[in-house]
C-alpha positions in Angstrom: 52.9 54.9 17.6 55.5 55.1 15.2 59.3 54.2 15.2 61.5 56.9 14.2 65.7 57.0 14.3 67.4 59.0 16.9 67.3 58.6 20.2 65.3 61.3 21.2 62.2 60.6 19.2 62.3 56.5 19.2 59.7 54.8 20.8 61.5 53.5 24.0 60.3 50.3 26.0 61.6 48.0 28.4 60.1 45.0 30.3 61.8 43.9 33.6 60.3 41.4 36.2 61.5 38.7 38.4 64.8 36.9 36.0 66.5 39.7 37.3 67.4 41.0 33.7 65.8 44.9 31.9 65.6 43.9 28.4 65.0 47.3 25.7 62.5 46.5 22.4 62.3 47.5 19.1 58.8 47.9 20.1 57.3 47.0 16.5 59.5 44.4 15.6 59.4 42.4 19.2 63.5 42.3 18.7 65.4 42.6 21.6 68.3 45.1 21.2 69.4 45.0 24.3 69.6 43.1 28.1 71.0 44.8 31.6 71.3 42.5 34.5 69.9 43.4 37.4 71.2 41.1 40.1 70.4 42.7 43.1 66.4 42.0 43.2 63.6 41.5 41.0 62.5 44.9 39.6 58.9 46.0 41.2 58.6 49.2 38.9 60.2 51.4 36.2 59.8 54.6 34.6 61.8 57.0 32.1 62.5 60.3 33.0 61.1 63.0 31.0 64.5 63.8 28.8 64.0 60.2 27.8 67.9 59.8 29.1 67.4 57.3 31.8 65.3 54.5 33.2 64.5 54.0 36.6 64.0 50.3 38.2 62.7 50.7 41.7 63.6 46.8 43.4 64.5 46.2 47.2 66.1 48.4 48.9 67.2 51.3 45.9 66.3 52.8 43.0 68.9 52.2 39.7 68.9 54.3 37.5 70.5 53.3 33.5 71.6 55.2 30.6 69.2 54.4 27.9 71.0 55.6 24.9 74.0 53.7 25.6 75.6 49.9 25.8 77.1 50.5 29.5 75.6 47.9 31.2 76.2 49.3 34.8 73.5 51.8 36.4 74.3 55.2 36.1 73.0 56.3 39.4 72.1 54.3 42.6 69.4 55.6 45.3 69.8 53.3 48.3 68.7 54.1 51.8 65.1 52.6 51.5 65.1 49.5 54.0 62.5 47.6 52.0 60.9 47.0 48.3 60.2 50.1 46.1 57.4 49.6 44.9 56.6 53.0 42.6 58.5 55.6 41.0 57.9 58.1 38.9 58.8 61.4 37.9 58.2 65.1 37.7 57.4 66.2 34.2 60.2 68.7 34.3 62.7 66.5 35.6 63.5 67.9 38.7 61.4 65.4 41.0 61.6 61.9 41.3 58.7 59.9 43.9 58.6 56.6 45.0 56.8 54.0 47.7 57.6 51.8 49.2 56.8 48.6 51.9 58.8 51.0 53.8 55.6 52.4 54.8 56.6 55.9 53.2 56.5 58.1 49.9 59.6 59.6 49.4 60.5 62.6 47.1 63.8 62.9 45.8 65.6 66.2 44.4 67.2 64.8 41.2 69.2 68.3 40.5 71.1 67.6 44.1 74.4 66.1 43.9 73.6 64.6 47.4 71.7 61.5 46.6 69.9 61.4 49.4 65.8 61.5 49.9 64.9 65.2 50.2 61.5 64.5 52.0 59.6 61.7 53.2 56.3 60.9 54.2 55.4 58.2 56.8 52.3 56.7 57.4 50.8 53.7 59.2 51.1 50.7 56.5 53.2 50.2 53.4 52.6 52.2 50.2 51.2 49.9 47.3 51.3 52.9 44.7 52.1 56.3 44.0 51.1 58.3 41.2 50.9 61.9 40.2 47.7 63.6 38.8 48.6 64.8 35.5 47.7 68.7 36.8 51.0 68.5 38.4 51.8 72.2 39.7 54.4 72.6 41.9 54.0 69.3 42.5 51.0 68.7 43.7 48.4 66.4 43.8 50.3 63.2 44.1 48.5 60.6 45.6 50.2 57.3 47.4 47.6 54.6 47.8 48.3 52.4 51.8 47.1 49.0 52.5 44.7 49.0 55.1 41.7 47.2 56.4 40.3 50.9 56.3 41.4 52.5 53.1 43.2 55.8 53.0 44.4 57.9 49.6 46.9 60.7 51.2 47.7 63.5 48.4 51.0 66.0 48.8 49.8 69.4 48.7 52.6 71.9 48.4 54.7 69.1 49.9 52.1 68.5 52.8 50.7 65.4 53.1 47.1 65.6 53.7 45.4 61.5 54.9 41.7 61.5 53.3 39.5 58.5 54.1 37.0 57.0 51.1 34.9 55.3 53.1 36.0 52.3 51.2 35.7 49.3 53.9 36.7 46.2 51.6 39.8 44.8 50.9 43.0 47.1 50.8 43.5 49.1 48.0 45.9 47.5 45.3 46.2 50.6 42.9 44.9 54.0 41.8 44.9 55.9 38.9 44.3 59.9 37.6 42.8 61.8 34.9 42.2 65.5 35.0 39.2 65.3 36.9 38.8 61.8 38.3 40.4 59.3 40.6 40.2 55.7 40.2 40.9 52.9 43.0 40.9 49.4 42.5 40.1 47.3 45.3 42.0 44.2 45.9 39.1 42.3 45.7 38.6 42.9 42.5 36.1 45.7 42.5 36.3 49.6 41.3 35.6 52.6 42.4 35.4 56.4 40.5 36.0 59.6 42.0 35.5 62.9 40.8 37.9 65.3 42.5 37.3 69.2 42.9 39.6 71.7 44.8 43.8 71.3 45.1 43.8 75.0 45.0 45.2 77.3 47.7 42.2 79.0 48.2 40.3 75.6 47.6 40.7 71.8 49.7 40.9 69.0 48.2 37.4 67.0 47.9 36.9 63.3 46.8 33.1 62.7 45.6 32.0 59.2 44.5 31.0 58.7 41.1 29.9 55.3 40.6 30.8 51.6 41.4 31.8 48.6 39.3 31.3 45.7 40.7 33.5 42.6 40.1 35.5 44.2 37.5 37.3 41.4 37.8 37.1 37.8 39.1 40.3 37.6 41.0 42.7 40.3 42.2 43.1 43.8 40.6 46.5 44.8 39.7 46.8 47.4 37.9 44.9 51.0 36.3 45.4 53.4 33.9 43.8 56.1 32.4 44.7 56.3 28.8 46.0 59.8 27.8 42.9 61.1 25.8 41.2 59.6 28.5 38.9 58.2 27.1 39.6 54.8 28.3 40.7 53.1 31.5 42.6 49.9 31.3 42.5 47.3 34.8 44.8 44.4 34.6 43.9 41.2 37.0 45.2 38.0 38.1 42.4 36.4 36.6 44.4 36.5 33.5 42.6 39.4 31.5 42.7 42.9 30.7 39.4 45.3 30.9 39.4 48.5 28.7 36.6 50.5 30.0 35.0 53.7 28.3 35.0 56.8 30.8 32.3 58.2 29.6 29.8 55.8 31.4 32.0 53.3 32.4 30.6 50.6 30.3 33.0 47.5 29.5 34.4 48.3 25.9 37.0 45.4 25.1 38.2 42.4 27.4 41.7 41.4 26.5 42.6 37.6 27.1 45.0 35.9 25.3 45.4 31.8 25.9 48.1 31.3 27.3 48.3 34.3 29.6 48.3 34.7 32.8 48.2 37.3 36.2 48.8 41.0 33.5 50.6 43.1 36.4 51.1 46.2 34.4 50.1 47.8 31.5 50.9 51.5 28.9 49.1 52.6 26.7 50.3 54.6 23.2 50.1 58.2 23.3 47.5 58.1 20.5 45.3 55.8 22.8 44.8 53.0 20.4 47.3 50.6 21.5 48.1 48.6 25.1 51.1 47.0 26.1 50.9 44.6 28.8 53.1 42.5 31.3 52.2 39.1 32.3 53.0 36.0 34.8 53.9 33.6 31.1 57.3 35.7 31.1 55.7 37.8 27.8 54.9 41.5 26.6 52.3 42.4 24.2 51.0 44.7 21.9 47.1 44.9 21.6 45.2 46.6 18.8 42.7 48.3 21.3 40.0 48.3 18.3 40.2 44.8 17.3 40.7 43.4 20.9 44.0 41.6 19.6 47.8 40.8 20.0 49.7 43.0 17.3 53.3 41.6 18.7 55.0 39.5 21.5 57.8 40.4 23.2 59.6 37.0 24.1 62.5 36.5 26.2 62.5 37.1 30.0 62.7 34.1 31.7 60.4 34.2 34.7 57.2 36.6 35.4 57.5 39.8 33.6 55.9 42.6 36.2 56.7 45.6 35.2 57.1 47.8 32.0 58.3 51.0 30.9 57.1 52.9 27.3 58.1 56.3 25.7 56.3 56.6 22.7 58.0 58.6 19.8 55.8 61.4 20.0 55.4 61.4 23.4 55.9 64.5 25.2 
Protein backbone atom coordinates (compact mmCIF):
# COMPACT_ATOMS: atom_id res chain seq x y z
CA UNK A 1 0.00 0.00 0.00
CA UNK A 2 1.85 2.82 -1.34
CA UNK A 3 0.93 6.47 -2.17
CA UNK A 4 1.81 7.48 -5.55
CA UNK A 5 0.84 11.09 -7.49
CA UNK A 6 -1.80 11.07 -10.08
CA UNK A 7 -5.09 10.32 -9.76
CA UNK A 8 -5.29 7.19 -11.32
CA UNK A 9 -2.78 5.33 -9.26
CA UNK A 10 -3.28 7.18 -5.66
CA UNK A 11 -4.53 5.21 -2.98
CA UNK A 12 -8.19 6.54 -2.69
CA UNK A 13 -10.21 6.40 0.72
CA UNK A 14 -13.15 7.87 2.11
CA UNK A 15 -15.06 7.42 5.41
CA UNK A 16 -18.72 8.52 5.60
CA UNK A 17 -21.20 7.64 8.45
CA UNK A 18 -23.98 9.34 10.32
CA UNK A 19 -22.58 13.62 10.47
CA UNK A 20 -23.87 13.50 7.12
CA UNK A 21 -20.35 14.62 5.67
CA UNK A 22 -17.81 12.03 2.96
CA UNK A 23 -14.49 13.15 4.00
CA UNK A 24 -11.35 11.86 1.27
CA UNK A 25 -7.72 10.78 3.21
CA UNK A 26 -4.30 11.05 2.45
CA UNK A 27 -4.49 7.57 3.54
CA UNK A 28 -0.82 7.54 5.10
CA UNK A 29 -0.76 10.80 6.52
CA UNK A 30 -4.48 10.61 8.28
CA UNK A 31 -4.89 14.39 6.55
CA UNK A 32 -7.99 15.16 5.33
CA UNK A 33 -7.90 16.73 1.88
CA UNK A 34 -11.21 16.98 1.40
CA UNK A 35 -15.14 17.07 2.91
CA UNK A 36 -18.60 16.69 0.72
CA UNK A 37 -21.81 17.20 2.52
CA UNK A 38 -24.16 14.89 2.39
CA UNK A 39 -27.37 16.33 3.80
CA UNK A 40 -29.88 14.19 2.59
CA UNK A 41 -29.25 10.95 5.02
CA UNK A 42 -26.59 9.29 6.80
CA UNK A 43 -24.54 7.23 4.28
CA UNK A 44 -25.24 3.25 4.80
CA UNK A 45 -22.55 2.15 2.13
CA UNK A 46 -20.00 3.27 -0.50
CA UNK A 47 -17.98 1.99 -3.14
CA UNK A 48 -15.63 3.32 -6.09
CA UNK A 49 -16.28 2.30 -9.42
CA UNK A 50 -13.69 0.37 -11.17
CA UNK A 51 -12.17 3.57 -13.30
CA UNK A 52 -11.48 4.88 -9.88
CA UNK A 53 -13.67 8.16 -11.29
CA UNK A 54 -16.52 8.06 -8.88
CA UNK A 55 -17.70 7.11 -5.46
CA UNK A 56 -20.98 5.84 -4.69
CA UNK A 57 -22.83 6.63 -1.19
CA UNK A 58 -25.92 4.45 -1.10
CA UNK A 59 -28.25 6.44 2.02
CA UNK A 60 -32.17 6.55 2.08
CA UNK A 61 -33.88 6.57 -0.68
CA UNK A 62 -30.92 7.05 -3.64
CA UNK A 63 -27.65 6.38 -4.55
CA UNK A 64 -25.09 9.69 -5.15
CA UNK A 65 -22.74 9.27 -6.98
CA UNK A 66 -19.27 12.15 -6.67
CA UNK A 67 -16.50 12.93 -8.83
CA UNK A 68 -13.47 11.87 -7.01
CA UNK A 69 -10.76 13.69 -8.88
CA UNK A 70 -12.33 16.87 -8.48
CA UNK A 71 -13.36 19.88 -5.74
CA UNK A 72 -17.14 20.06 -7.02
CA UNK A 73 -18.82 19.45 -4.11
CA UNK A 74 -22.27 18.43 -5.71
CA UNK A 75 -22.93 14.66 -6.80
CA UNK A 76 -22.40 13.96 -10.12
CA UNK A 77 -25.14 11.55 -10.67
CA UNK A 78 -28.32 10.85 -8.51
CA UNK A 79 -30.16 7.24 -8.49
CA UNK A 80 -33.52 7.85 -6.70
CA UNK A 81 -36.51 5.69 -6.95
CA UNK A 82 -35.72 3.28 -4.03
CA UNK A 83 -38.49 3.96 -1.27
CA UNK A 84 -36.28 3.07 1.58
CA UNK A 85 -32.38 2.86 2.89
CA UNK A 86 -29.75 1.41 0.53
CA UNK A 87 -28.02 -0.47 2.26
CA UNK A 88 -25.19 -2.09 -0.38
CA UNK A 89 -23.71 -1.10 -3.55
CA UNK A 90 -21.27 -2.26 -5.53
CA UNK A 91 -20.05 -2.65 -8.82
CA UNK A 92 -19.27 -4.70 -11.88
CA UNK A 93 -15.59 -4.95 -12.42
CA UNK A 94 -15.97 -3.69 -15.91
CA UNK A 95 -18.00 -0.87 -15.06
CA UNK A 96 -21.04 -1.55 -16.72
CA UNK A 97 -23.09 -2.79 -13.66
CA UNK A 98 -23.93 -1.21 -10.63
CA UNK A 99 -26.07 -3.59 -7.56
CA UNK A 100 -27.46 -2.51 -4.56
CA UNK A 101 -30.06 -3.61 -1.53
CA UNK A 102 -31.93 -2.31 0.04
CA UNK A 103 -34.79 -2.29 3.19
CA UNK A 104 -36.82 -2.06 0.22
CA UNK A 105 -36.88 -5.68 0.33
CA UNK A 106 -35.07 -5.98 -3.22
CA UNK A 107 -31.66 -6.13 -5.07
CA UNK A 108 -31.65 -3.98 -7.81
CA UNK A 109 -29.18 -3.92 -10.84
CA UNK A 110 -28.55 -0.80 -12.54
CA UNK A 111 -27.15 -0.37 -16.23
CA UNK A 112 -24.58 2.40 -15.71
CA UNK A 113 -23.91 2.80 -19.65
CA UNK A 114 -27.91 3.88 -19.95
CA UNK A 115 -28.59 7.49 -20.13
CA UNK A 116 -31.98 6.57 -18.47
CA UNK A 117 -31.18 6.43 -14.83
CA UNK A 118 -33.55 4.26 -13.97
CA UNK A 119 -33.18 0.46 -12.25
CA UNK A 120 -32.77 -1.97 -15.22
CA UNK A 121 -33.91 -5.03 -13.08
CA UNK A 122 -35.06 -5.76 -9.73
CA UNK A 123 -35.42 -8.57 -7.54
CA UNK A 124 -38.03 -8.82 -4.76
CA UNK A 125 -38.18 -11.07 -2.10
CA UNK A 126 -39.95 -11.49 1.24
CA UNK A 127 -37.86 -9.28 3.81
CA UNK A 128 -35.34 -6.51 3.43
CA UNK A 129 -31.83 -7.08 1.91
CA UNK A 130 -29.02 -6.58 4.64
CA UNK A 131 -26.08 -7.21 1.99
CA UNK A 132 -25.20 -7.78 -1.40
CA UNK A 133 -22.00 -8.79 -2.71
CA UNK A 134 -20.54 -10.25 -5.78
CA UNK A 135 -18.32 -13.42 -5.83
CA UNK A 136 -15.15 -12.40 -7.28
CA UNK A 137 -15.76 -15.12 -10.42
CA UNK A 138 -18.02 -12.52 -11.70
CA UNK A 139 -18.93 -13.75 -15.38
CA UNK A 140 -21.63 -12.20 -17.00
CA UNK A 141 -22.53 -11.33 -13.78
CA UNK A 142 -23.14 -13.98 -12.02
CA UNK A 143 -22.92 -15.19 -8.76
CA UNK A 144 -24.03 -12.28 -6.76
CA UNK A 145 -25.40 -13.09 -3.62
CA UNK A 146 -27.97 -10.70 -1.50
CA UNK A 147 -28.12 -11.89 2.03
CA UNK A 148 -32.44 -11.30 3.68
CA UNK A 149 -33.30 -11.03 7.20
CA UNK A 150 -35.34 -13.81 8.19
CA UNK A 151 -36.16 -15.95 11.13
CA UNK A 152 -35.33 -18.71 8.41
CA UNK A 153 -32.18 -17.68 6.63
CA UNK A 154 -32.09 -17.49 2.82
CA UNK A 155 -28.81 -16.51 0.50
CA UNK A 156 -30.52 -15.93 -3.12
CA UNK A 157 -27.59 -15.76 -5.94
CA UNK A 158 -28.38 -14.03 -9.63
CA UNK A 159 -27.65 -16.54 -12.17
CA UNK A 160 -27.55 -15.11 -15.64
CA UNK A 161 -29.88 -12.42 -14.12
CA UNK A 162 -32.15 -15.12 -12.44
CA UNK A 163 -32.62 -15.06 -9.06
CA UNK A 164 -32.33 -18.42 -7.65
CA UNK A 165 -33.72 -18.51 -3.28
CA UNK A 166 -31.31 -21.33 -1.57
CA UNK A 167 -32.08 -22.16 2.04
CA UNK A 168 -28.81 -23.00 4.56
CA UNK A 169 -30.48 -24.53 7.06
CA UNK A 170 -29.28 -21.83 9.27
CA UNK A 171 -32.19 -21.49 11.98
CA UNK A 172 -30.60 -18.76 14.35
CA UNK A 173 -30.69 -15.24 14.28
CA UNK A 174 -30.98 -13.41 10.74
CA UNK A 175 -28.15 -13.15 8.84
CA UNK A 176 -26.25 -9.72 9.20
CA UNK A 177 -23.56 -10.20 6.35
CA UNK A 178 -21.81 -12.53 3.90
CA UNK A 179 -18.79 -12.53 2.30
CA UNK A 180 -16.87 -14.54 -1.02
CA UNK A 181 -13.70 -15.99 -2.00
CA UNK A 182 -13.19 -18.07 -5.03
CA UNK A 183 -14.45 -21.10 -3.57
CA UNK A 184 -16.18 -20.31 -0.28
CA UNK A 185 -19.06 -18.37 1.18
CA UNK A 186 -19.09 -16.94 4.53
CA UNK A 187 -22.25 -15.77 6.70
CA UNK A 188 -22.26 -14.15 9.80
CA UNK A 189 -25.06 -14.66 11.94
CA UNK A 190 -26.38 -11.84 13.89
CA UNK A 191 -25.89 -13.46 16.91
CA UNK A 192 -22.61 -13.44 16.65
CA UNK A 193 -21.67 -16.74 15.28
CA UNK A 194 -20.10 -17.95 11.75
CA UNK A 195 -20.67 -20.13 9.35
CA UNK A 196 -18.28 -21.45 6.08
CA UNK A 197 -19.40 -22.67 2.91
CA UNK A 198 -17.76 -24.22 0.21
CA UNK A 199 -19.58 -23.58 -3.13
CA UNK A 200 -19.34 -25.89 -6.26
CA UNK A 201 -21.43 -25.41 -9.61
CA UNK A 202 -22.59 -21.63 -11.13
CA UNK A 203 -22.01 -23.27 -14.46
CA UNK A 204 -24.70 -23.65 -17.19
CA UNK A 205 -24.29 -27.13 -17.37
CA UNK A 206 -23.80 -27.16 -13.47
CA UNK A 207 -26.32 -25.70 -10.28
CA UNK A 208 -25.26 -23.94 -7.86
CA UNK A 209 -24.52 -26.07 -4.52
CA UNK A 210 -23.83 -24.66 -0.91
CA UNK A 211 -21.90 -27.45 1.30
CA UNK A 212 -21.11 -26.58 4.98
CA UNK A 213 -17.58 -26.36 5.95
CA UNK A 214 -17.34 -25.81 9.45
CA UNK A 215 -18.80 -23.59 12.36
CA UNK A 216 -17.28 -20.93 14.66
CA UNK A 217 -18.92 -20.53 17.46
CA UNK A 218 -19.24 -17.14 19.26
CA UNK A 219 -16.92 -15.40 16.97
CA UNK A 220 -17.93 -12.73 18.69
CA UNK A 221 -19.61 -11.66 21.89
CA UNK A 222 -22.11 -9.27 20.64
CA UNK A 223 -23.52 -8.67 17.16
CA UNK A 224 -21.60 -9.42 13.91
CA UNK A 225 -21.28 -6.60 11.51
CA UNK A 226 -19.28 -7.06 9.07
CA UNK A 227 -16.89 -9.89 6.75
CA UNK A 228 -14.40 -9.87 4.41
CA UNK A 229 -12.25 -12.03 2.74
CA UNK A 230 -8.88 -10.45 2.22
CA UNK A 231 -7.76 -10.55 -1.55
CA UNK A 232 -5.05 -13.34 -1.24
CA UNK A 233 -7.42 -14.81 0.82
CA UNK A 234 -5.72 -15.93 3.13
CA UNK A 235 -7.51 -14.10 5.84
CA UNK A 236 -11.08 -13.20 6.81
CA UNK A 237 -11.66 -10.14 8.80
CA UNK A 238 -15.37 -9.99 11.09
CA UNK A 239 -16.08 -6.74 12.68
CA UNK A 240 -18.55 -6.66 15.92
CA UNK A 241 -20.38 -4.45 18.19
CA UNK A 242 -18.53 -5.87 20.90
CA UNK A 243 -15.89 -3.42 19.95
CA UNK A 244 -13.22 -5.72 18.22
CA UNK A 245 -12.04 -6.92 15.07
CA UNK A 246 -11.19 -10.87 14.35
CA UNK A 247 -8.62 -11.71 11.59
CA UNK A 248 -9.05 -15.33 10.98
CA UNK A 249 -6.70 -17.65 8.85
CA UNK A 250 -8.69 -19.61 6.05
CA UNK A 251 -6.82 -22.25 6.00
CA UNK A 252 -8.33 -23.80 9.22
CA UNK A 253 -10.13 -21.10 10.46
CA UNK A 254 -8.10 -20.62 13.51
CA UNK A 255 -8.26 -17.01 15.30
CA UNK A 256 -4.92 -15.24 13.97
CA UNK A 257 -5.04 -11.56 15.48
CA UNK A 258 -7.90 -9.82 17.59
CA UNK A 259 -7.87 -6.12 16.88
CA UNK A 260 -9.21 -3.87 19.87
CA UNK A 261 -8.14 -0.59 20.35
CA UNK A 262 -9.35 1.35 23.90
CA UNK A 263 -11.33 3.60 23.03
CA UNK A 264 -13.19 1.91 20.27
CA UNK A 265 -16.30 0.93 19.81
CA UNK A 266 -19.24 -1.09 17.49
CA UNK A 267 -16.29 -1.49 13.98
CA UNK A 268 -19.15 -1.53 11.29
CA UNK A 269 -17.01 -1.94 8.27
CA UNK A 270 -13.78 -2.75 7.35
CA UNK A 271 -10.94 -3.03 3.76
CA UNK A 272 -8.22 -4.56 3.61
CA UNK A 273 -4.87 -3.44 1.35
CA UNK A 274 -4.49 -5.21 -1.82
CA UNK A 275 -1.23 -6.73 -0.48
CA UNK A 276 -3.26 -8.19 2.49
CA UNK A 277 -1.15 -6.94 5.25
CA UNK A 278 -3.08 -3.99 6.26
CA UNK A 279 -7.06 -3.28 7.67
CA UNK A 280 -8.78 -0.19 7.70
CA UNK A 281 -11.70 -0.03 9.85
CA UNK A 282 -14.82 2.16 10.73
CA UNK A 283 -16.01 2.59 14.23
CA UNK A 284 -19.07 4.00 16.58
CA UNK A 285 -15.96 6.71 18.35
CA UNK A 286 -16.37 8.81 14.98
CA UNK A 287 -12.58 7.27 13.87
CA UNK A 288 -10.79 5.32 10.96
CA UNK A 289 -7.81 3.24 11.39
CA UNK A 290 -5.00 1.67 9.88
CA UNK A 291 -3.92 -1.74 11.52
CA UNK A 292 -0.53 -3.35 10.88
CA UNK A 293 -2.22 -6.97 10.40
CA UNK A 294 1.24 -8.53 11.69
CA UNK A 295 1.72 -6.64 14.69
CA UNK A 296 -2.01 -6.43 15.63
CA UNK A 297 -1.75 -2.49 15.80
CA UNK A 298 -2.95 1.06 14.84
CA UNK A 299 -0.47 2.43 12.12
CA UNK A 300 -2.81 5.82 11.72
CA UNK A 301 -6.10 7.49 12.75
CA UNK A 302 -8.23 9.12 10.71
CA UNK A 303 -9.93 11.94 12.90
CA UNK A 304 -12.67 14.12 12.00
CA UNK A 305 -16.24 12.90 11.41
CA UNK A 306 -18.32 13.99 14.01
CA UNK A 307 -20.76 11.25 14.89
CA UNK A 308 -20.44 7.21 14.10
CA UNK A 309 -18.36 6.57 11.16
CA UNK A 310 -20.17 3.31 9.34
CA UNK A 311 -19.03 3.04 6.32
CA UNK A 312 -15.70 3.22 4.23
CA UNK A 313 -14.48 3.09 0.83
CA UNK A 314 -10.50 2.13 -0.24
CA UNK A 315 -8.72 1.99 -3.70
CA UNK A 316 -5.40 1.02 -3.13
CA UNK A 317 -2.71 2.31 -5.57
CA UNK A 318 -2.04 -0.85 -7.15
CA UNK A 319 -5.33 -2.04 -7.01
CA UNK A 320 -6.77 -3.34 -10.01
Amino acid sequence: MTETDGSSEAVILATAGYDHAIKFWQAHSGICHRTVQHPDSQVNAMQITPDRQLLAAAGYQHIRMYDINSSNPNPVVNYDGVSKNVTAVGFHEDGKWMYTGGEDCSARIWDLRSRNLQCQRVFQVNAPVNCVCLHPNQVSFSWCFAVVFNKKPEVWIIEQHVFIGIKTHLHEYPLRRIGTAIDLIFFLILKGNCYVWSLTGGTRDEPTVLHPRTKIPQAHKRAALKCLFSPDSCFLATTSADTTVNIWQTSDFSLKKTLKEANQRWVWDCAFSEDSQYLITASSDNMARLWNLDHGEVVREYSGHQKAVVSLAFRDAHAV
